[in-house]
PDB file with one MODEL, atoms N, CA, C and O in Angstrom:
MODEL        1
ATOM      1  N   UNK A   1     139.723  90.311  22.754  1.00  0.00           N
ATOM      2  CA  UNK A   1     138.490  90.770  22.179  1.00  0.00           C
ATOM      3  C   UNK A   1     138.122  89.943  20.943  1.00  0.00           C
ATOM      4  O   UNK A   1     136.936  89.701  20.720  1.00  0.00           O
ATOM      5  N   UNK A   2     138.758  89.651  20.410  1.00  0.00           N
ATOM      6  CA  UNK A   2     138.929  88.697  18.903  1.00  0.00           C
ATOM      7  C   UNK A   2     137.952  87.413  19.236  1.00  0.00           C
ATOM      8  O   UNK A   2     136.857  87.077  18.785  1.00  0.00           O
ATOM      9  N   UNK A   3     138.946  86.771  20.352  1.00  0.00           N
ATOM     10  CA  UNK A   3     138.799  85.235  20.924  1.00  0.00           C
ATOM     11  C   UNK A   3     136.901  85.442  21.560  1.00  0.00           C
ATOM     12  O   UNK A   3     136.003  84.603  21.508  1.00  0.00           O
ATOM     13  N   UNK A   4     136.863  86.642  22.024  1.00  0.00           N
ATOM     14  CA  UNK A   4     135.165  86.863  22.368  1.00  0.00           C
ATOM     15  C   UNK A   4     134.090  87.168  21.408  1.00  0.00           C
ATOM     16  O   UNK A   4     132.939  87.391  21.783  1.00  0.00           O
ATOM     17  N   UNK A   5     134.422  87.179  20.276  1.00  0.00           N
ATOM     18  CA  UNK A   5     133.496  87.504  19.047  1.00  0.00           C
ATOM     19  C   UNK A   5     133.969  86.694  18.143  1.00  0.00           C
ATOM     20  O   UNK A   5     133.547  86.775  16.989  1.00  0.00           O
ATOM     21  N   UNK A   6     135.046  85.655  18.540  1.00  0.00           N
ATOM     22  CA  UNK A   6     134.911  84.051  17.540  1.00  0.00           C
ATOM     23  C   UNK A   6     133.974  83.367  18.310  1.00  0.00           C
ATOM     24  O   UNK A   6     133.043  82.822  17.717  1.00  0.00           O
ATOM     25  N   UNK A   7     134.054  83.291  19.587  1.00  0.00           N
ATOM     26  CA  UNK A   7     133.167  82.279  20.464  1.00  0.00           C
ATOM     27  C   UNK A   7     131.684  82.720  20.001  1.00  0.00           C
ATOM     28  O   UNK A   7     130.758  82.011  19.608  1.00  0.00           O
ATOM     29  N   UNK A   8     131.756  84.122  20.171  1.00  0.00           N
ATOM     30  CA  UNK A   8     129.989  84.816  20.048  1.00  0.00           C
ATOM     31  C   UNK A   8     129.472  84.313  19.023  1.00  0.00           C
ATOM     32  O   UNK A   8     128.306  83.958  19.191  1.00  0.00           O
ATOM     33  N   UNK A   9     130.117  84.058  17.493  1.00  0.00           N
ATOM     34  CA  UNK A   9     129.911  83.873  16.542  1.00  0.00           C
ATOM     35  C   UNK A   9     129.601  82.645  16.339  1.00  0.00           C
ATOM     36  O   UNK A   9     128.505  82.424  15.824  1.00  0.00           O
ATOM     37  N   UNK A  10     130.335  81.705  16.631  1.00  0.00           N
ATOM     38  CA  UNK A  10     130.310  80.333  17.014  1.00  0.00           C
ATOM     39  C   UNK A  10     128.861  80.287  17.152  1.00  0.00           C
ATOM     40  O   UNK A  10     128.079  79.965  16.258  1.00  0.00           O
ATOM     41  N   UNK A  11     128.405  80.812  18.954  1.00  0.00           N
ATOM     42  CA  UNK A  11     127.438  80.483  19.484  1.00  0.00           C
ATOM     43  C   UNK A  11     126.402  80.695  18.675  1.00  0.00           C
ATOM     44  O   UNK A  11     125.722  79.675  18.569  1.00  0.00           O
ATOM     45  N   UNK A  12     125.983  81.635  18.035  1.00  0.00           N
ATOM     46  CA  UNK A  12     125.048  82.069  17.199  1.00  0.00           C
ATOM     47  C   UNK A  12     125.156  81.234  16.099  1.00  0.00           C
ATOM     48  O   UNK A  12     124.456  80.226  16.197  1.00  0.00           O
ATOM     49  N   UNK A  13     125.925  81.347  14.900  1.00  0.00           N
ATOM     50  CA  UNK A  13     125.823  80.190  13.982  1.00  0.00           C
ATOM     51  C   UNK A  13     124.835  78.752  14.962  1.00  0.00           C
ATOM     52  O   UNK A  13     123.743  78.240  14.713  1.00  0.00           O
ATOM     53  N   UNK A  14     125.556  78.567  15.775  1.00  0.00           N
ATOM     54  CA  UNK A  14     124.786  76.825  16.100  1.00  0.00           C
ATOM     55  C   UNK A  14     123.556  77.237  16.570  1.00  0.00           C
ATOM     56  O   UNK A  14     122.673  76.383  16.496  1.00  0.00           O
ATOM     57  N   UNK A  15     123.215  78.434  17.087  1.00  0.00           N
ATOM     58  CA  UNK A  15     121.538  78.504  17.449  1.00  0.00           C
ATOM     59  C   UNK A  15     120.831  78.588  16.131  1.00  0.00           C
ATOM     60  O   UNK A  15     119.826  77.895  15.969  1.00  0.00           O
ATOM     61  N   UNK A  16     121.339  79.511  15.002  1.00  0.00           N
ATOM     62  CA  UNK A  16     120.341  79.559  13.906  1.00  0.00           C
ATOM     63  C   UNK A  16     120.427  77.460  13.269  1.00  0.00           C
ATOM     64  O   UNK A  16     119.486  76.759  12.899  1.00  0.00           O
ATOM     65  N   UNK A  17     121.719  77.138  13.379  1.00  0.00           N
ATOM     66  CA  UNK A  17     121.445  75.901  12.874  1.00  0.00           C
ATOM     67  C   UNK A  17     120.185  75.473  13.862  1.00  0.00           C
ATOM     68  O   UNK A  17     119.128  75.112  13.345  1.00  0.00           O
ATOM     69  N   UNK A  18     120.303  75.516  15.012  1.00  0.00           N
ATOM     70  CA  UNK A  18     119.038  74.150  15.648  1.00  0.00           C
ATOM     71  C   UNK A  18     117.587  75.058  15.061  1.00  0.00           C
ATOM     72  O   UNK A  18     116.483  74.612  14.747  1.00  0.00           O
ATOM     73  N   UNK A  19     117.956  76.086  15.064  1.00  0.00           N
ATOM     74  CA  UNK A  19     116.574  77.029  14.368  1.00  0.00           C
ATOM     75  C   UNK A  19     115.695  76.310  12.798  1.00  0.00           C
ATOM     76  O   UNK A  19     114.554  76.068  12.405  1.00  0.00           O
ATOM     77  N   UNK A  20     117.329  76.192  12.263  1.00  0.00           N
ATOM     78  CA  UNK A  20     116.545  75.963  11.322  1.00  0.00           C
ATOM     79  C   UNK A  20     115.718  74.596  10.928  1.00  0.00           C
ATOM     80  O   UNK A  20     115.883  73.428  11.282  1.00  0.00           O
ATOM     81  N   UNK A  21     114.621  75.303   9.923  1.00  0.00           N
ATOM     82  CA  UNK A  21     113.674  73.391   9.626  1.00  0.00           C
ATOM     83  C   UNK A  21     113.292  73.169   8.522  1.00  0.00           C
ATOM     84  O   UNK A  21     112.916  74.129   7.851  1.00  0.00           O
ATOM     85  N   UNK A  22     113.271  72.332   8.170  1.00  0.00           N
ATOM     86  CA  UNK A  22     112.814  71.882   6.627  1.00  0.00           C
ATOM     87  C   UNK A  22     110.940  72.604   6.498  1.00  0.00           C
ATOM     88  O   UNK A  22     110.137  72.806   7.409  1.00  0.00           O
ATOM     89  N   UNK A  23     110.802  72.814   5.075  1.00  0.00           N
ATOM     90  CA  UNK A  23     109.747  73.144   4.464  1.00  0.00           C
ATOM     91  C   UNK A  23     108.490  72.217   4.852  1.00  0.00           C
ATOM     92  O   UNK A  23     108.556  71.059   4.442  1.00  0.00           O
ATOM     93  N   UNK A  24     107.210  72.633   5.687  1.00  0.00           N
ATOM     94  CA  UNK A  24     106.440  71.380   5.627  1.00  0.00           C
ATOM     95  C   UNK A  24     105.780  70.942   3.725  1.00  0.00           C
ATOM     96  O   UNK A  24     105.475  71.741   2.840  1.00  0.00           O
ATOM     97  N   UNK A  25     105.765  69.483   3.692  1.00  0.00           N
ATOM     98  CA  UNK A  25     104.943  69.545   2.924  1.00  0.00           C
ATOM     99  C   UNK A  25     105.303  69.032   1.254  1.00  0.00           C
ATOM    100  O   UNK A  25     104.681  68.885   0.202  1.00  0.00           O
ATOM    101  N   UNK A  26     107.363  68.799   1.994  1.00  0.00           N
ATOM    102  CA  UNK A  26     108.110  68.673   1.052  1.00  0.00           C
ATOM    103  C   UNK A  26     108.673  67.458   0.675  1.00  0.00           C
ATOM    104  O   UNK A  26     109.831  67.249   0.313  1.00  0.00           O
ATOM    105  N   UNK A  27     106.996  66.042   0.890  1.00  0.00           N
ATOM    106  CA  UNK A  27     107.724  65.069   0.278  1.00  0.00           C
ATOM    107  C   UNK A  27     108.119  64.474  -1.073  1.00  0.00           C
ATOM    108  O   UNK A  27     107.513  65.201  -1.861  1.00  0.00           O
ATOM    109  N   UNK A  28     108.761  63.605  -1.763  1.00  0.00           N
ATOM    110  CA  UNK A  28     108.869  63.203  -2.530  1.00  0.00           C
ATOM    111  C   UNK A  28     108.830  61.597  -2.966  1.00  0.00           C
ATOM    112  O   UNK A  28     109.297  60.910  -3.874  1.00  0.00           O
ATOM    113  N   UNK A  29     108.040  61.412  -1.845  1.00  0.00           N
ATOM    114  CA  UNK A  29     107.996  60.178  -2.119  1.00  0.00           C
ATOM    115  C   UNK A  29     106.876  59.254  -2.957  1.00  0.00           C
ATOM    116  O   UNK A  29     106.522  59.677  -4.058  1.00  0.00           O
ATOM    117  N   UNK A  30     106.505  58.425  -2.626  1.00  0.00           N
ATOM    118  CA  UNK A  30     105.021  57.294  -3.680  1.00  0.00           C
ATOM    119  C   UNK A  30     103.741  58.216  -2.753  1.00  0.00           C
ATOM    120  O   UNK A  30     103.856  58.593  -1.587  1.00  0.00           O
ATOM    121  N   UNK A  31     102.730  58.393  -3.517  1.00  0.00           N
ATOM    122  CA  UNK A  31     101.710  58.945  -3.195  1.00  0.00           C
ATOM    123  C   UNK A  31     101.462  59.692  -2.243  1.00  0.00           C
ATOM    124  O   UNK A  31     100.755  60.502  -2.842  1.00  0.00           O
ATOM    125  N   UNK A  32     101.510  60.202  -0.787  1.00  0.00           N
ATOM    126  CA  UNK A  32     101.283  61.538   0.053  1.00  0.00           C
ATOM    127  C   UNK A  32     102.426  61.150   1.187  1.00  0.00           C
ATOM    128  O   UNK A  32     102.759  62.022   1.989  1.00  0.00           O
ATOM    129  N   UNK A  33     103.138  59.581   1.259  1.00  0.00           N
ATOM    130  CA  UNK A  33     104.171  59.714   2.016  1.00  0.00           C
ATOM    131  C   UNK A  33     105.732  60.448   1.646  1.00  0.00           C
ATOM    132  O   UNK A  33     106.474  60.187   0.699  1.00  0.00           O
ATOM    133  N   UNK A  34     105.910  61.397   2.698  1.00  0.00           N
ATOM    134  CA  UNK A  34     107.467  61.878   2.509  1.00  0.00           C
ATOM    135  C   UNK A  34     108.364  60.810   2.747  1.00  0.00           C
ATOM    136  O   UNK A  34     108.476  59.919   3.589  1.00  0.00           O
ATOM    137  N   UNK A  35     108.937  61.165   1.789  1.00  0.00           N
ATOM    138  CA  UNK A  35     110.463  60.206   2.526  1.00  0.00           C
ATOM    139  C   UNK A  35     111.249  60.507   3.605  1.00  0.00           C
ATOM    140  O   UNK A  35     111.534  61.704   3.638  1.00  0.00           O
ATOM    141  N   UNK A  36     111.785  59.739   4.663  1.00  0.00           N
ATOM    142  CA  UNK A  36     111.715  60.177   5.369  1.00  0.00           C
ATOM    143  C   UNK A  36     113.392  59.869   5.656  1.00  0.00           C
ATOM    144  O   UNK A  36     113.726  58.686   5.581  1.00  0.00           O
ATOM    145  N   UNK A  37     114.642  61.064   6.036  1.00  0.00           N
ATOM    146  CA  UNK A  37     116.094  60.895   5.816  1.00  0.00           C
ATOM    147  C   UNK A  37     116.734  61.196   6.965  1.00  0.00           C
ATOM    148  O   UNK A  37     116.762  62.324   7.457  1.00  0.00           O
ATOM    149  N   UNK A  38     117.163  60.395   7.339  1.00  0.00           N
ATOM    150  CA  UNK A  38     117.804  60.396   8.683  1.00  0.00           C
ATOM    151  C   UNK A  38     119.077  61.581   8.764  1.00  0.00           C
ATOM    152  O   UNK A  38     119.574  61.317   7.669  1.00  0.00           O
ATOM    153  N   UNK A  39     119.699  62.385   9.154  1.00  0.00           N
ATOM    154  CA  UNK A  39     120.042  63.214   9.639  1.00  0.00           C
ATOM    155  C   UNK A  39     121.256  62.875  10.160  1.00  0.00           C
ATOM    156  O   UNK A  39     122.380  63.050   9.688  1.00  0.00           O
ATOM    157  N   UNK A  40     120.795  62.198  11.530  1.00  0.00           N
ATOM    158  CA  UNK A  40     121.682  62.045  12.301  1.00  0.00           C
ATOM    159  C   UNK A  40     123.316  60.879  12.452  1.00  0.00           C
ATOM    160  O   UNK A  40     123.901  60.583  13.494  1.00  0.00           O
ATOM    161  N   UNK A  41     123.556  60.584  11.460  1.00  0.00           N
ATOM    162  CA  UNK A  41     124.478  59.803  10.756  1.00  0.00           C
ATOM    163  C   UNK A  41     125.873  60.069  11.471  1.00  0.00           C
ATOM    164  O   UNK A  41     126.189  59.497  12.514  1.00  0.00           O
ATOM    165  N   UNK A  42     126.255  60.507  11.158  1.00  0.00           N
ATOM    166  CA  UNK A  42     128.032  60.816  10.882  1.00  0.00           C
ATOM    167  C   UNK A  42     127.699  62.812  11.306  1.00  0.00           C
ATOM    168  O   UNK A  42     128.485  63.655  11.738  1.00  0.00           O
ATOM    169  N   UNK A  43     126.506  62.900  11.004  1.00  0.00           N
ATOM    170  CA  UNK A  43     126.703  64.477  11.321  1.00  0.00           C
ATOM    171  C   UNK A  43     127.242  64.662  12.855  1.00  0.00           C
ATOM    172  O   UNK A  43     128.207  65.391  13.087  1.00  0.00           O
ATOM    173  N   UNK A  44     126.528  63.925  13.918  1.00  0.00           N
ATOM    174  CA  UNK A  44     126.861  63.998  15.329  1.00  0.00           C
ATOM    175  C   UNK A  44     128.470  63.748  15.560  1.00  0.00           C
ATOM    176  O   UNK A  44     129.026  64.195  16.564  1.00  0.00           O
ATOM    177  N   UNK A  45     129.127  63.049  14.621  1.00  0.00           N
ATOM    178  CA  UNK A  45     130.079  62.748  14.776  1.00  0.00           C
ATOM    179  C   UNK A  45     131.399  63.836  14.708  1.00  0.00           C
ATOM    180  O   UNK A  45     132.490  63.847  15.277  1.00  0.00           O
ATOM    181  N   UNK A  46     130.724  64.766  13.694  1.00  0.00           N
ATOM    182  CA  UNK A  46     131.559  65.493  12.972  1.00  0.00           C
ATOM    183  C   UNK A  46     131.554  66.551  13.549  1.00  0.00           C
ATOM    184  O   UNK A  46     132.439  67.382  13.346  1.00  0.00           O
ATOM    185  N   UNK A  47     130.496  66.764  14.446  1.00  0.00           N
ATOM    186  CA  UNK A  47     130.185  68.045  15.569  1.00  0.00           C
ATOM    187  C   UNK A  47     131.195  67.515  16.458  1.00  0.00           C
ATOM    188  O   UNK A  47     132.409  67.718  16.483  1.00  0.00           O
ATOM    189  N   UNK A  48     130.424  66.769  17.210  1.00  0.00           N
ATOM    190  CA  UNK A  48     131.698  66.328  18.512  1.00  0.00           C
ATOM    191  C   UNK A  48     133.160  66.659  17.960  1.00  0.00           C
ATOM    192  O   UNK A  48     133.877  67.350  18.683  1.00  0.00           O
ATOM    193  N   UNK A  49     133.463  66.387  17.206  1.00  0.00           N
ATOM    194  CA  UNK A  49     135.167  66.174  16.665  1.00  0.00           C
ATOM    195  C   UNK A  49     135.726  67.941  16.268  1.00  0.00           C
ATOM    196  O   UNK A  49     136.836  68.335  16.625  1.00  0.00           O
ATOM    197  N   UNK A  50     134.883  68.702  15.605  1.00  0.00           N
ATOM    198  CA  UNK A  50     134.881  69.935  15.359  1.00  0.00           C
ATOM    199  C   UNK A  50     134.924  70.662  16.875  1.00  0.00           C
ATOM    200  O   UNK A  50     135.876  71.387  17.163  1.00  0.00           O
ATOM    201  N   UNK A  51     133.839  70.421  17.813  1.00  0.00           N
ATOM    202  CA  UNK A  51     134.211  70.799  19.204  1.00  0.00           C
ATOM    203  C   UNK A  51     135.505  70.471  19.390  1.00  0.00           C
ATOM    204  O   UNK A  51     136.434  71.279  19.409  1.00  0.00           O
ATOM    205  N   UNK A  52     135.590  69.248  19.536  1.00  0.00           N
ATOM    206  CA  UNK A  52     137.349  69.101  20.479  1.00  0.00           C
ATOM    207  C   UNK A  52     138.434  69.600  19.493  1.00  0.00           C
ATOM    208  O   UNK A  52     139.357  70.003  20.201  1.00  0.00           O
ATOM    209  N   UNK A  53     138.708  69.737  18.366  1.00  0.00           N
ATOM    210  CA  UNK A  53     139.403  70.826  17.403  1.00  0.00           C
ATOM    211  C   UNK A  53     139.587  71.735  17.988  1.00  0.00           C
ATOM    212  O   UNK A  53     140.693  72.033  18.439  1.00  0.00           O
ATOM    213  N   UNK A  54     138.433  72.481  18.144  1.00  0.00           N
ATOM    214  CA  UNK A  54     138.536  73.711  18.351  1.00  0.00           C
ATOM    215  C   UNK A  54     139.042  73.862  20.516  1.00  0.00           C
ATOM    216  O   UNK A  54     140.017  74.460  20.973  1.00  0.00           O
ATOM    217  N   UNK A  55     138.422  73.420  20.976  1.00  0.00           N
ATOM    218  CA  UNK A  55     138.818  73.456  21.963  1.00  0.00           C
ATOM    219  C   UNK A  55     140.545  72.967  22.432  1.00  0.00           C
ATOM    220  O   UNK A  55     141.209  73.349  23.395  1.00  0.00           O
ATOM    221  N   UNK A  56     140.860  72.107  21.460  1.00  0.00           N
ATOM    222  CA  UNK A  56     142.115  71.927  21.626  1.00  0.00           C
ATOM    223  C   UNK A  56     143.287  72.830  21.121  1.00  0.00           C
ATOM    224  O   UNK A  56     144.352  72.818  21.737  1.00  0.00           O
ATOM    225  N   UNK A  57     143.100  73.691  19.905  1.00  0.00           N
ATOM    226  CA  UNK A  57     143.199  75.413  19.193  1.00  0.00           C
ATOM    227  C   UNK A  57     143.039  75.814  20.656  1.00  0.00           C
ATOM    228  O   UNK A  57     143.944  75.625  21.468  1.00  0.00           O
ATOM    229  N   UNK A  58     142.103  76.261  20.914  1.00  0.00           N
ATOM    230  CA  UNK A  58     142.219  77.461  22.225  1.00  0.00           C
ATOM    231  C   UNK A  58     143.256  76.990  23.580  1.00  0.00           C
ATOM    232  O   UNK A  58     143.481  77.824  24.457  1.00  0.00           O
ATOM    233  N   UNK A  59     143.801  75.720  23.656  1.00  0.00           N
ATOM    234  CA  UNK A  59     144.364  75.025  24.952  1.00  0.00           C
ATOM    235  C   UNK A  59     146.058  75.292  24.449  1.00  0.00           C
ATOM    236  O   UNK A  59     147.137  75.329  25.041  1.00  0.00           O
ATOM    237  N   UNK A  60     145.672  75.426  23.243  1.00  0.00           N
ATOM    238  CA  UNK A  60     147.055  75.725  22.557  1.00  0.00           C
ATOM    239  C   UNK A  60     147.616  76.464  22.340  1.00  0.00           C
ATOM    240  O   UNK A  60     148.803  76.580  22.036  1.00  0.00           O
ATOM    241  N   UNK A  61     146.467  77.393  22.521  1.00  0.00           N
ATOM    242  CA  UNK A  61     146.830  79.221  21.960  1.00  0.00           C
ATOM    243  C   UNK A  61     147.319  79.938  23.824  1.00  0.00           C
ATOM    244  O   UNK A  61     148.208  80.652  24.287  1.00  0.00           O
ATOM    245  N   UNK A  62     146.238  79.276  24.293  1.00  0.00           N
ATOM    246  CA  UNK A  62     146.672  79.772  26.020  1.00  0.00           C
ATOM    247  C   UNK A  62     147.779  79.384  26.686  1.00  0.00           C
ATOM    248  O   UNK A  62     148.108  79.799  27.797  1.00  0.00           O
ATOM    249  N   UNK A  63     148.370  78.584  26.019  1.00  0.00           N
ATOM    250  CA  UNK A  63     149.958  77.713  26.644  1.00  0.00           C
ATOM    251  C   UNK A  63     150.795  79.133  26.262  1.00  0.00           C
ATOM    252  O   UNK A  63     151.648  79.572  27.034  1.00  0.00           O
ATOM    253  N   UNK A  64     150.519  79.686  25.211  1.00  0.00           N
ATOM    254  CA  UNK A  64     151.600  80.636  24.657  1.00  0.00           C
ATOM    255  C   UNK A  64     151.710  81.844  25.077  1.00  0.00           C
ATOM    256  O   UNK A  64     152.583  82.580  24.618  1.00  0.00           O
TER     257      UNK A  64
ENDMDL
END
């Protein structure tokens, strides 16, 4: 029951993340252009790797 309301939790956290969005309207850049900040860096990286963590935790916990 535990292992089904870590996953649930999981799942939800990552839906409100794709939910969430920046403020329109919030640039800071030279005269009416926003600056514009790439995101996708090392973050994709750090997801993928956090998945197989965790999936490798649960492959580990089921051996036992």
């Amino acid at each position: 029951m535990k292992t089904a309301r870590n996953i649930m939790s999981a799942a939800i956290m990552l839906l409100l993340a794709v939910a969430a969005q920046a403020q329109p309207g919030a640039g800071g850049g030279f005269g009416d252009d926003p600056i514009d900040v790439p995101v996708d860096g090392g973050l994709s990286i750090l997801a993928v790797a956090g998945i197989g963590y965790g999936i490798k935790k649960l492959k580990e916990r089921n051996k036992k």
